[in-house]
N, C-alpha and C positions, 0 to 999 in steps of 0.2 A: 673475801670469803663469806662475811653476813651478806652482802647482796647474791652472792649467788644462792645461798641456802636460803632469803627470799624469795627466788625466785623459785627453786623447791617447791615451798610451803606453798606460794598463790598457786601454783600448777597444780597440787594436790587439792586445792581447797575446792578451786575452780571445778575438778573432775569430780570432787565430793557432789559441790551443789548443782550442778548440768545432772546427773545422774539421780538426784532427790525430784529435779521439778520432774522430769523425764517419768519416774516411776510414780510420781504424785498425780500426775497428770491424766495415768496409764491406768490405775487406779479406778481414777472418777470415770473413766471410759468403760470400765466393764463392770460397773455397779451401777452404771445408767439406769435405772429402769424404764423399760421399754411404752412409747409413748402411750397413753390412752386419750382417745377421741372421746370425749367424755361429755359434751356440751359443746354449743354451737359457736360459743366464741373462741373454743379451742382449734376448731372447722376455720375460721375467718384468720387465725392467728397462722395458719400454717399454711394456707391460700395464701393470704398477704406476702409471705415471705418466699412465693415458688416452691413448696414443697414439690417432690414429685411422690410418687406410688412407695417408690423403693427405700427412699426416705423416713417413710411413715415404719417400716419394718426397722431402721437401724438407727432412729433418732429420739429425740427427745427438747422437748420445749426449753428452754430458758427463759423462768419469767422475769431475767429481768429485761432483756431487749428481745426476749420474740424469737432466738436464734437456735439453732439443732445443735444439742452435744453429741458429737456421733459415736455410737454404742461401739465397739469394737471388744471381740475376742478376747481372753484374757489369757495375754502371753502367747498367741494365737494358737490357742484350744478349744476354748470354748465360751460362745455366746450365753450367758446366765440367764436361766429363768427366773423372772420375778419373783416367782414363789419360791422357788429353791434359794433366793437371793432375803427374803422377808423372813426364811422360816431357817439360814443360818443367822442370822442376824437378827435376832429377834429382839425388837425393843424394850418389854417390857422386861426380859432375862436378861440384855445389855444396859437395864437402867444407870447402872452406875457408870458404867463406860461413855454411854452417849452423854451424860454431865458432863465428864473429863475433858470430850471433847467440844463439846459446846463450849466450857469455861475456859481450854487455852485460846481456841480459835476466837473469842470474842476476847479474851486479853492481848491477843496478837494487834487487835485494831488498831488503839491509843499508838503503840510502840510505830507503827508503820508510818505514822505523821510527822516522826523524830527526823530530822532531816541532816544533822551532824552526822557522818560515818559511824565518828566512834561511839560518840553517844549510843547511836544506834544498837551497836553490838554488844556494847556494855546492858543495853535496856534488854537484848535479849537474853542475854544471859542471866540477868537477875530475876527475870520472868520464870525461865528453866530451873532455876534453882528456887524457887517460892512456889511452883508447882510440885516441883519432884515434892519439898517438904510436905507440905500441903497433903499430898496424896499417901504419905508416905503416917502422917499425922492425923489424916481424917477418921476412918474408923468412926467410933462410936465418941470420941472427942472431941471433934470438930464441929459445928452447928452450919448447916446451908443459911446461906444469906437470900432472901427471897427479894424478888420484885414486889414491890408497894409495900415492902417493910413497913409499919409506923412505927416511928423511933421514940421510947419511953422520957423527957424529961430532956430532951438532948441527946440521949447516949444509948446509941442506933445499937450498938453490939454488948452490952450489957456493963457488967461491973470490974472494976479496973482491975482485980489479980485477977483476971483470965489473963492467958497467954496471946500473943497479937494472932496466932494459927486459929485460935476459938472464937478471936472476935472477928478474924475475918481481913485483918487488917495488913495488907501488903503494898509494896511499892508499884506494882504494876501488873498482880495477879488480880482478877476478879471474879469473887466468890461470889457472885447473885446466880440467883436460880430462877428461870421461867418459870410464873405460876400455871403452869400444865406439861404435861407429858410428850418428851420428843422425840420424835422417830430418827432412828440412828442412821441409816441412810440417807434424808436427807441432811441432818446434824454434816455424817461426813462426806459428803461431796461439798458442802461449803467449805468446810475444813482443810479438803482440798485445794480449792480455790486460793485460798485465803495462805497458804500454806507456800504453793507455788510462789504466789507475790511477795512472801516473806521472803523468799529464797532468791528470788529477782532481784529485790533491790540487797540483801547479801552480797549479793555478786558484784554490782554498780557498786557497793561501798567498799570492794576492794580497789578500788581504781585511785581511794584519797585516803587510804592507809599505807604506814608501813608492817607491812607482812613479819610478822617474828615469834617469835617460838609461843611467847604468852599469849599473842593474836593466833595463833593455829591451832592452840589449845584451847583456845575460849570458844572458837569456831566448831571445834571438833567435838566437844560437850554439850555447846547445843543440839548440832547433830544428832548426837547419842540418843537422845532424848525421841525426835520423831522418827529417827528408823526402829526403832524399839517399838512404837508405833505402824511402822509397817511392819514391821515381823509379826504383829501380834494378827493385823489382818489377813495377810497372804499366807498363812498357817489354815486359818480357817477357809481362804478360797481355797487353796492347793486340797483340802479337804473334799470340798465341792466337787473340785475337778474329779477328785479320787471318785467320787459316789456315782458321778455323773455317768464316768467313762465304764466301771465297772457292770453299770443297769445297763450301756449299749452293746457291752461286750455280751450278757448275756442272752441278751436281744436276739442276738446272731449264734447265738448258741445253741442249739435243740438239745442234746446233752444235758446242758446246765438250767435251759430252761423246765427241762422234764424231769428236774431232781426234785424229790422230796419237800425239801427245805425250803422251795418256791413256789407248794404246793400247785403246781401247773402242768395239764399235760397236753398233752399233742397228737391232734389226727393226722397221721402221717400222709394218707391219701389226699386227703382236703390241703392240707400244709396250711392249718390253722390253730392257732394256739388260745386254749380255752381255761379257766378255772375249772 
């Protein structure tokens, strides 16, 4: 009876995590932003590699091997314009969000070297839960730990009744912060990246566990944690989509385009639409 209801649980977990890297993946594809030829080594990079024309229209550089992420639809709706992609997602008004995600995805790193199964899943769950606190704590309580810190006398995060959340002090969360300002697109398409391979080797470390109700609860709480994470993004594309497809619809509208409220109208003879 427990082995069968193991084999339950890994069937479910298995369909959780194929479906996370799937939409993880899917994600970083339609947040691409679209290539720019910007400089001439960028011209030699995409030679080198056989680009062709059509390429150039649906791809995008990888700098770290030279290779095209290819741009793809979202959900297959719609191709995102960069600007409409920079000006929902706006860095400086996602300040705090792109930390959050800078700060798990760079504590994901250490954890991914762990090469014991369980260890492993143990280390992610005590990550998930030092973030949630963390974020839950930060507020005007908590102090960002910076790069090039200089630490006063030995004692990097200050005076000992602070709480271990104010000084910063976790098992395998870390709170340092890039001394400059990061752009939240590309923050989360590493995120992405980074996110899928967590979810890769998840799966591989089903293969040297036994699967049981505390292992599919443990599994299922971290989960929690990064689809919360995608609902909070694909809120805001489904948004996109909403604006996008409405300005075509009334594109094709003469009606709508000659209301009022669009202040636009229309020479019917010419069938040209003017301010």
């Amino acid at each position: 009876m427990a082995a069968m209801a193991g084999n339950v649980w890994e069937l479910s977990i298995r369909e959780l995590i194929n479906k996370r890297i799937v939409t993880f993946r899917h994600l970083r594809n339609s947040m691409a932003l679209p290539l720019e030829l910007d400089s001439a080594d960028s011209f030699n990079r995409l030679a080198s590699n056989g680009a062709s024309g059509s390429s150039l229209e649906t791809g995008q550089v990888n700098g770290n091997n030279g290779r095209f992420n290819k741009r793809r639809a979202y959900f297959n709706t719609l191709l995102f314009d960069a600007d409409d992609l920079r000006g929902m997602f706006n860095s400086i008004r996602l300040r705090k969000r792109t930390r959050a995600y800078f700060m798990l995805g760079a504590s994901l790193g250490p954890i991914l070297a762990i090469s014991n199964p369980s260890d492993y899943i143990k280390a992610l769950g005590i990550l998930i839960n030092e973030y949630d606190t963390y974020m839950t704590e930060s507020g005007s309580k908590t102090k960002k730990r910076h790069f090039f810190r200089k630490s006063k006398g030995g004692e990097e995060h200050g005076s000992s009744n602070q709480t271990s959340y104010e000084q910063g002090n976790f098992s395998y969360l870390d709170t340092h912060s890039p001394p400059f300002d990061l752009d939240f697109l590309q923050v989360f398409d590493t995120f992405c990246q980074i996110t899928v391979i967590m979810y890769t080797k998840l799966a591989d470390s089903l293969m040297s566990i036994a699967i049981t109700q505390a292992a599919f609860d443990n599994i299922a709480k971290i989960d929690s944690r990064f689809k919360k994470m995608i609902g909070v993004v694909t809120k805001e594309l489904d948004e996109l989509v909403k604006n996008a497809v409405t300005k075509e619809l009334r594109l094709i509208d003469p009606l709508d385009m000659a209301s009022p409220e669009n202040e636009i109208n229309t020479d019917w003879e010419t069938s040209s639409v003017y301010k």
